[in-house]
C-alpha positions as CSV (number, residue, x, y, z in Angstrom):
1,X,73.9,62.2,149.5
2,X,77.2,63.9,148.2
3,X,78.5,64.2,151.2
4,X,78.2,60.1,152.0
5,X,79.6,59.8,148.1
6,X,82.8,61.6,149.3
7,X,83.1,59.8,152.5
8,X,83.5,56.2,150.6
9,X,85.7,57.8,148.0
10,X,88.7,58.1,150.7
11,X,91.2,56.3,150.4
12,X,92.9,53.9,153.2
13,X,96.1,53.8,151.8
14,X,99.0,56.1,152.2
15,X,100.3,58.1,149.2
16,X,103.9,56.3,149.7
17,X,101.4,52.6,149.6
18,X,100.4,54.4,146.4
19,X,103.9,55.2,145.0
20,X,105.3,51.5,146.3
21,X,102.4,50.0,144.2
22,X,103.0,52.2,141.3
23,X,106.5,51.3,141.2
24,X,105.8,47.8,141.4
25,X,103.6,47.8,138.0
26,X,106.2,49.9,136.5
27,X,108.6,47.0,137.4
28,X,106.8,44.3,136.1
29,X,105.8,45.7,132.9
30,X,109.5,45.9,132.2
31,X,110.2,42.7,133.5
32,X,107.1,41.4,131.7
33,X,108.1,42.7,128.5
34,X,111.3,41.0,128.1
35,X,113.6,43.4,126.1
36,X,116.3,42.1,124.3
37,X,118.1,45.5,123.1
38,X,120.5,45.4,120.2
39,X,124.3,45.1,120.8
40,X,124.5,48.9,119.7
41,X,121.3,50.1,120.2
42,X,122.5,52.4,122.6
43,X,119.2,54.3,122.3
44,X,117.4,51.0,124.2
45,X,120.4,50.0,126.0
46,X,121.3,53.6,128.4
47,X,116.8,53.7,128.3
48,X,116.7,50.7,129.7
49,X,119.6,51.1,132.5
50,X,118.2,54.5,133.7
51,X,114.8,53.2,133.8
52,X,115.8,50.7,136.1
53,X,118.0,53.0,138.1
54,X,115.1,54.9,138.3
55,X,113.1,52.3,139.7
56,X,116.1,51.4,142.4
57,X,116.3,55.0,143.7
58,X,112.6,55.5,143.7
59,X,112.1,52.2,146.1
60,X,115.4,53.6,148.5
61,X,113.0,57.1,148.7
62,X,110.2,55.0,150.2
63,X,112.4,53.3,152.3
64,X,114.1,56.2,153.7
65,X,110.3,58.1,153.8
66,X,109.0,54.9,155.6
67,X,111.8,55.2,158.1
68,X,111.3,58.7,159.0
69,X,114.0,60.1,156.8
70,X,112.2,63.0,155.2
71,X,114.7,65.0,154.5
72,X,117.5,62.2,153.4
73,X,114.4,61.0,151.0
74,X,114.0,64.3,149.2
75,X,117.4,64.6,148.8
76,X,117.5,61.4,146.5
77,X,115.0,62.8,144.2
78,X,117.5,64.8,143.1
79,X,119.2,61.5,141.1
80,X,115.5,60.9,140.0
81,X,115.3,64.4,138.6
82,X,119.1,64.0,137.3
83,X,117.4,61.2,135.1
84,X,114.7,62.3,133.6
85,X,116.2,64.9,132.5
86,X,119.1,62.4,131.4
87,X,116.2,60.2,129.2
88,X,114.6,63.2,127.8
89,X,117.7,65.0,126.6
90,X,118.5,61.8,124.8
91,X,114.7,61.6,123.3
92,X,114.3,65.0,122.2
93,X,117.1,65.1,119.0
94,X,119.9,62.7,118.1
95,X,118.7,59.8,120.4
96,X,121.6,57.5,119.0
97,X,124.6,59.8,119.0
98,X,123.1,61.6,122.4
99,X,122.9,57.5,123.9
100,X,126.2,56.6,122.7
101,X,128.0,59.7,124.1
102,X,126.2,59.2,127.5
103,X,127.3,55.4,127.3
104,X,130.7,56.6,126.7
105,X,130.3,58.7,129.6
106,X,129.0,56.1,132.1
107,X,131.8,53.8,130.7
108,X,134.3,56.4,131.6
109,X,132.6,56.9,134.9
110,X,133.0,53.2,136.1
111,X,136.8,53.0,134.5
112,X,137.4,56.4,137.1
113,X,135.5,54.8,140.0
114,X,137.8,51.1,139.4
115,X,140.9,53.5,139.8
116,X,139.4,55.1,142.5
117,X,138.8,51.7,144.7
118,X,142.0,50.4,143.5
119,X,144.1,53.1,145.1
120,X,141.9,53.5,148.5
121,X,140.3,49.8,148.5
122,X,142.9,47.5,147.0
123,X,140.9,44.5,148.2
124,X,137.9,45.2,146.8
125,X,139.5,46.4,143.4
126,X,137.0,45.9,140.7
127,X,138.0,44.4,137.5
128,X,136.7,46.7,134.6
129,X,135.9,44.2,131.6
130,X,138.0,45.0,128.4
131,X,134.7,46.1,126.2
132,X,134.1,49.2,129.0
133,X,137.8,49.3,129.1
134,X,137.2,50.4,125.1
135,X,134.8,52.2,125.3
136,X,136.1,54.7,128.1
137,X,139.1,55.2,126.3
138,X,136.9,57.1,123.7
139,X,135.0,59.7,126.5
140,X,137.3,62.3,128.4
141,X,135.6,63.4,130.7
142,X,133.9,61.4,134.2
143,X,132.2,64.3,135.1
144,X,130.0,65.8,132.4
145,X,128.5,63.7,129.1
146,X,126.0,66.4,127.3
147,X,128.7,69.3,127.4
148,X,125.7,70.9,128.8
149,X,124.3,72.5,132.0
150,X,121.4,71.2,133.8
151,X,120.0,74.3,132.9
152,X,120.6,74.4,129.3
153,X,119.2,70.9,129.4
154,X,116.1,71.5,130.7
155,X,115.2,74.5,128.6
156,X,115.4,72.8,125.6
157,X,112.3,72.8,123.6
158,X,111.2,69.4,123.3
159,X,110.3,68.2,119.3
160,X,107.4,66.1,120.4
161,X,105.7,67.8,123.2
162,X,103.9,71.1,122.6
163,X,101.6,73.7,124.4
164,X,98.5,74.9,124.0
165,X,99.7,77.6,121.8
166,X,101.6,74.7,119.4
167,X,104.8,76.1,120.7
168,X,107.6,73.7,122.0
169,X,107.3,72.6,125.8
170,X,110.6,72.4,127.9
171,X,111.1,70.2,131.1
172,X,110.4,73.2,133.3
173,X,107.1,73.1,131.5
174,X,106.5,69.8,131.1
175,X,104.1,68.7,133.9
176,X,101.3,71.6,132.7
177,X,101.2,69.8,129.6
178,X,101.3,66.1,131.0
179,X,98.4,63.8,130.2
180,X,99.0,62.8,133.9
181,X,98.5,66.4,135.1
182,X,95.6,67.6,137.0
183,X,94.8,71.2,135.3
């Protein structure tokens, strides 16, 4: 009897039919929800644009994994990594100032990439609008917005999450502690 149990427990679809559908109901409950973030709720604002990123690169990983790209697919789950990391950085302390500098930062970023494209694509030269133009100014740096390592980043003990013990988790330890974990 449990044998014939398990036998109609297994599932016909493929873990990456899984993941697409997954991704789909993440995508419509944001779409569904119909956010209208403040004009400096950064907070909501750099949430909202690197949970949709998120969603983008997670879709071009199943494409890549549907085409027989293995290896190109894992390597994109490095940006997906890069992110969550990103979001929970900005959640754990300082959410507004932590948003606004990484705002700054992805201001900066695009200011540095129109430069870029201007010099070796003059025809496609991207006009950067005068409100990113502003903010930019205010960041130095394109290349780093935490003035942290990844490292540094992901050891730091979160202010919500905690273990069993009622100690701090960190990223590294996050997924033992994850209502979505299998112990």
């Amino acid at each position: 009897m449990a044998e014939q149990l398990d036998k109609n427990r297994i599932c016909k679809r493929s873990e990456v039919e899984h993941l697409r559908e997954f991704i789909t109901c993440a995508k419509k409950l944001l779409n569904d929800a119909w956010y209208y973030p403040p004009n400096y709720g950064y907070e909501y604002m750099v949430a909202l644009a690197l949970y949709s990123k998120s969603l983008t690169v997670a879709e071009a990983t199943l494409v890549l994994i549907e085409a027989g790209y293995g290896d190109e697919a894992f390597a994109t789950t490095r940006t997906l990594i890069d992110i969550y990391l990103t979001l929970r950085h900005i959640a754990i302390e300082d959410s507004h100032e932590r948003a606004k500098r990484y705002a700054q930062f992805s201001a900066k970023n695009s200011a540095v990439w129109a430069e870029v494209a201007q010099i070796y694509w003059p025809s496609k030269g991207l006009a950067v609008p005068e409100r990113t133009q502003k903010i930019a100014a205010t960041f130095r740096s394109p290349h780093s917005w935490s003035g942290k390592t990844a490292k540094e980043i992901a050891f730091e003990p979160d202010t919500v999450d905690k273990d069993d013990n009622g100690k701090p988790v960190d990223a590294m330890i996050c997924a033992s502690v994850s209502p979505f974990c299998n112990r």
